[in-house]
C-alpha positions as CSV (number, residue, x, y, z in Angstrom):
1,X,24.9,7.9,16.3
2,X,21.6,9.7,16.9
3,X,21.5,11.1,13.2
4,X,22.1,7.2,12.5
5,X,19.1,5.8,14.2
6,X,17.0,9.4,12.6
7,X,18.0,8.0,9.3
8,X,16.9,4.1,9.8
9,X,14.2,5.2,11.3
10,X,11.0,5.3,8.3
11,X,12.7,2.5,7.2
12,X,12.5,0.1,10.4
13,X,8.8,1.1,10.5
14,X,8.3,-0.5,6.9
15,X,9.5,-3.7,8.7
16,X,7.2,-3.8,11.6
17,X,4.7,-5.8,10.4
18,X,7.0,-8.8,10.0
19,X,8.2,-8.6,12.9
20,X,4.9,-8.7,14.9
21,X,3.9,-11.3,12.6
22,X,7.2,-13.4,13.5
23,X,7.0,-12.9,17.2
24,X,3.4,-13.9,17.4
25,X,4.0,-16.9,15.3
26,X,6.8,-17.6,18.0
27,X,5.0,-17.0,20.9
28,X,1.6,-19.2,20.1
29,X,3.7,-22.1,18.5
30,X,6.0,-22.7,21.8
31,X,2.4,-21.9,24.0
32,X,1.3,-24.9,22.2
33,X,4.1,-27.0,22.1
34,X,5.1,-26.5,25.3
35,X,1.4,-27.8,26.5
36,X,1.2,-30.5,24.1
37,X,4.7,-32.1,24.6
38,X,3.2,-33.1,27.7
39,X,0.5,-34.9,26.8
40,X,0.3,-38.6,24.6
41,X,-2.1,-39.9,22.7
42,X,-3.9,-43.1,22.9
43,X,-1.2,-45.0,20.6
44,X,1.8,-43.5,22.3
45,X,3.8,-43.1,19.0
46,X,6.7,-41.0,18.2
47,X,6.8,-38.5,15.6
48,X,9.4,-40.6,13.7
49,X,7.3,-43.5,13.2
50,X,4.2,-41.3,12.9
51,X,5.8,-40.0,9.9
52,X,7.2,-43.5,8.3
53,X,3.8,-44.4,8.7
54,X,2.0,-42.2,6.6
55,X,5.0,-41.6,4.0
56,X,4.5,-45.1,3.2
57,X,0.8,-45.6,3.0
58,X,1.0,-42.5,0.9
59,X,3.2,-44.3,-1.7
60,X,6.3,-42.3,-0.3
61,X,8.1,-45.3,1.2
62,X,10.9,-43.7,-1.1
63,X,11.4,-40.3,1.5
64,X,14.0,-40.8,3.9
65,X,13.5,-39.3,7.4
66,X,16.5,-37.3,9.1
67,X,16.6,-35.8,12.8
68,X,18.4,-33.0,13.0
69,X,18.9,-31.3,16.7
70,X,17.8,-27.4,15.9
71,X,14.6,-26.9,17.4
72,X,11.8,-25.2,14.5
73,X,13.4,-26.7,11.8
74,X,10.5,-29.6,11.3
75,X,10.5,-29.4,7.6
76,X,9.7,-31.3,4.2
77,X,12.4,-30.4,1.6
78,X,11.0,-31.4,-1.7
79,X,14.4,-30.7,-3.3
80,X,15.8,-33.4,-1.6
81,X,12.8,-35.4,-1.1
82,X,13.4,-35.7,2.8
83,X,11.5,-35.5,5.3
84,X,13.8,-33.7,8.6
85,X,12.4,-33.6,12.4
86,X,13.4,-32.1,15.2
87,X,14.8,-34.2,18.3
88,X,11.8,-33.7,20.2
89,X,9.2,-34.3,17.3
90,X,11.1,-37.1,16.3
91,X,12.1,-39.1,19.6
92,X,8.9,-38.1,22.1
93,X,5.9,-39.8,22.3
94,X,3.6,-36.6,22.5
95,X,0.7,-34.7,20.9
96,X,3.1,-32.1,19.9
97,X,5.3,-35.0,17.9
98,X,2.8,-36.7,16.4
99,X,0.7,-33.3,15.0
100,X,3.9,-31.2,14.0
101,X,5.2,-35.1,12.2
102,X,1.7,-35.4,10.6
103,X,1.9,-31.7,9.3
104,X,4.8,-32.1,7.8
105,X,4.0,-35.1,6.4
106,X,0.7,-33.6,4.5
107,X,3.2,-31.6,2.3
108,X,5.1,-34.1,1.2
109,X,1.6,-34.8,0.2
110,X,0.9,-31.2,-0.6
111,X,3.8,-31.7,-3.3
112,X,3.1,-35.6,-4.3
113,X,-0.2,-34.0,-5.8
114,X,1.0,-31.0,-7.2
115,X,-0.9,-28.6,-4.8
116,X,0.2,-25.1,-6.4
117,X,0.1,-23.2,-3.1
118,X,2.5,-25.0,-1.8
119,X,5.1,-24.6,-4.0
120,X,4.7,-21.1,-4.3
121,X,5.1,-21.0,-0.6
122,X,7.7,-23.1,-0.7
123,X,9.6,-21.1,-3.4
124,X,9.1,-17.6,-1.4
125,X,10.7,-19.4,1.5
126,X,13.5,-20.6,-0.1
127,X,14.4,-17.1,-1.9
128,X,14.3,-15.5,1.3
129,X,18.3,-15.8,1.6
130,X,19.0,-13.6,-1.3
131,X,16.2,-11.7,-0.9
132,X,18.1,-10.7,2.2
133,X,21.0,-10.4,0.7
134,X,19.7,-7.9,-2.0
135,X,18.4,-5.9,0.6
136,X,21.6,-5.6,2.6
137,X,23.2,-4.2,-0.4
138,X,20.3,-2.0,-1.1
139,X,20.3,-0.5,2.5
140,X,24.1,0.0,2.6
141,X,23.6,1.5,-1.2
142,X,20.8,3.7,0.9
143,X,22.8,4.6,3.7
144,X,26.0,6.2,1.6
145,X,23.6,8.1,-0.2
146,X,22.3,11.4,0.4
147,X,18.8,13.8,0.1
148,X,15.8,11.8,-1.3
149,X,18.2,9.1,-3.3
150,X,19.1,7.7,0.2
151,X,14.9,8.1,1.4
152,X,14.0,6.1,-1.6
153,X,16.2,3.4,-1.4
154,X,16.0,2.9,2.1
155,X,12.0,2.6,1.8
156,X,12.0,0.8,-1.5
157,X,13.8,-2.0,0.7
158,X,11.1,-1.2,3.4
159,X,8.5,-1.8,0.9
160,X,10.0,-4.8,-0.9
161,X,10.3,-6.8,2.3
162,X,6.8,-5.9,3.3
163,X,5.0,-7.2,0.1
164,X,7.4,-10.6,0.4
165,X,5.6,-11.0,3.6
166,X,2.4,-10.5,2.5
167,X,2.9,-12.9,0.2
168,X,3.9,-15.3,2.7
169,X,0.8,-14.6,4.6
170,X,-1.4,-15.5,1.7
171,X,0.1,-18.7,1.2
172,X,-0.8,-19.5,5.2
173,X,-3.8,-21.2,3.1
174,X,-1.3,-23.5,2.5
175,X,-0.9,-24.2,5.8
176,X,-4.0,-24.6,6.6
177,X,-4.9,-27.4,3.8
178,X,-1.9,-29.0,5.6
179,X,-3.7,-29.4,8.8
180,X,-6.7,-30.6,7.1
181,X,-4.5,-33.2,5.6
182,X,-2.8,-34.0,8.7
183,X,-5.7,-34.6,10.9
184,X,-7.6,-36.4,7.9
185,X,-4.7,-39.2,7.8
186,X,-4.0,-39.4,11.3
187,X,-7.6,-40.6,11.7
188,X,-7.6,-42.5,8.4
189,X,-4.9,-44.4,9.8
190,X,-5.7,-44.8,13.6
191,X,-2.9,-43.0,15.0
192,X,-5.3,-41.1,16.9
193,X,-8.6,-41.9,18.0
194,X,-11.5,-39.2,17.5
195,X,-11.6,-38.2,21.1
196,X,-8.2,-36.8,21.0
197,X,-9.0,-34.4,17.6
198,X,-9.4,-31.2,19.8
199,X,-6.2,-31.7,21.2
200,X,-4.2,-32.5,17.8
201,X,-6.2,-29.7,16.2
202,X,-4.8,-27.1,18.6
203,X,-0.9,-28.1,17.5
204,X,-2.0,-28.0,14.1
205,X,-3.2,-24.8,14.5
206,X,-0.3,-23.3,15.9
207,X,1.9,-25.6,13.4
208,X,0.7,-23.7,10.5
209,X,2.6,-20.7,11.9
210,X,6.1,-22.3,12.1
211,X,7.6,-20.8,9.0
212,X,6.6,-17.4,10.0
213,X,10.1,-17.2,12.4
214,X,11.9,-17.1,9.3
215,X,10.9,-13.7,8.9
216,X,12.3,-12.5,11.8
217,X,15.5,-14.4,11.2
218,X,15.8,-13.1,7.6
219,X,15.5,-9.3,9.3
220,X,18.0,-9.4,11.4
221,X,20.7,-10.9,9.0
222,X,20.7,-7.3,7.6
223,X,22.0,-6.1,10.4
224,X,25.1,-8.4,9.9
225,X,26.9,-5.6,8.3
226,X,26.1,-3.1,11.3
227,X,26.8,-5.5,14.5
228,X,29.2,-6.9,14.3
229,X,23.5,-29.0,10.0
230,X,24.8,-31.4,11.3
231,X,21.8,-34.5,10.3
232,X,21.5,-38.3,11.6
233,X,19.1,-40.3,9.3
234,X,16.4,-41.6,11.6
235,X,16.9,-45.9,10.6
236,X,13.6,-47.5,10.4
């Protein structure tokens, strides 16, 4: 077992970064939310109409909402041109609901006017599940190897995951055009009054983070080999 761990061990450092950046993602979006959720703004709407609002002043009256009850999973899937909320985003009357609604939101936007950042972030994202894959066969491939053929491979998938999540890092700019977007409607449309900016701005700012768990989820699937939706359409 020890001359296991020896062996994962360069390896595991090579994913580090990720998983700081994952955990601190974590940690300062559920700070937020958890702060937020109990506060409402002046027009006391959920995150489901706050959504429907904006979708259809944006000429997206087309994009269907959906609640689905996995917490972090507040997303905008331009394959299927849906727009899916978590039960508290949706349902609550909050800060929280109405920033994290309003973000997602600005990327159906985001993709409505072609903004190229976007869907390159969007495209790393989805690949992430055979990126993992790939690298579970190229660690196993590492680990029956021997002498530097097993060192190389073993760091090559180090290495490979580390520049997919730099990648993901640059996009953040993504992200934070999103919250520019948000907040820029929201106020367009009265949703929230001007007083109450510093307030939204804080979700937003921890929003823009809320892909970065993925990371973290993505690492661990490779140790599936080692240890061993259900959606209701929100009706208008």
């Amino acid at each position: 077992m020890l001359e296991l761990i020896m062996q994962w061990h360069l390896w595991a450092l090579a994913f580090l970064p990720a998983i700081l950046v994952a955990l601190y993602a974590r940690w300062r979006f559920s700070g937020a939310f958890k702060a937020c959720t109990q506060l409402e703004t002046e027009g006391q709407m959920t995150g489901a109409k706050t959504s429907r609002i904006l979708l259809d002043r944006n000429g997206m009256a087309n994009i269907e909402l959906y609640e689905t009850p996995y917490s972090l999973t507040d997303h905008f899937d331009s394959r299927r041109r849906c727009v899916f909320l978590s039960v508290p985003v949706a349902e609550k009357r909050s800060v929280a609901a109405v920033a994290i609604a309003a973000h997602v939101v600005a990327h159906a936007i985001q993709f409505k006017q072609d903004y190229r950042l976007f869907r390159l972030r969007m495209s790393l994202l989805s690949s992430m599940g055979w990126l993992t894959n790939f690298l579970l066969f190229w660690v196993v491939l590492g680990l029956l190897s021997e002498g530097t053929q097993k060192e190389f491979l073993l760091l090559g998938a180090g290495f490979v995951y580390l520049v997919f999540t730099a990648a993901i890092l640059f996009t953040l700019r993504a992200e934070t055009d999103a919250n520019r977007r948000a907040l820029r409607e929201l106020l367009r449309h009265q949703i929230i009054q001007e007083a109450e900016t510093k307030t939204i701005n804080r979700m937003l700012s921890a929003t823009a983070w809320l892909d970065m768990p993925g990371l973290l989820i993505a690492f661990f699937g490779l140790f599936r080999f080692f240890f061993a939706r259900s959606n209701r359409r929100i009706e208008d």
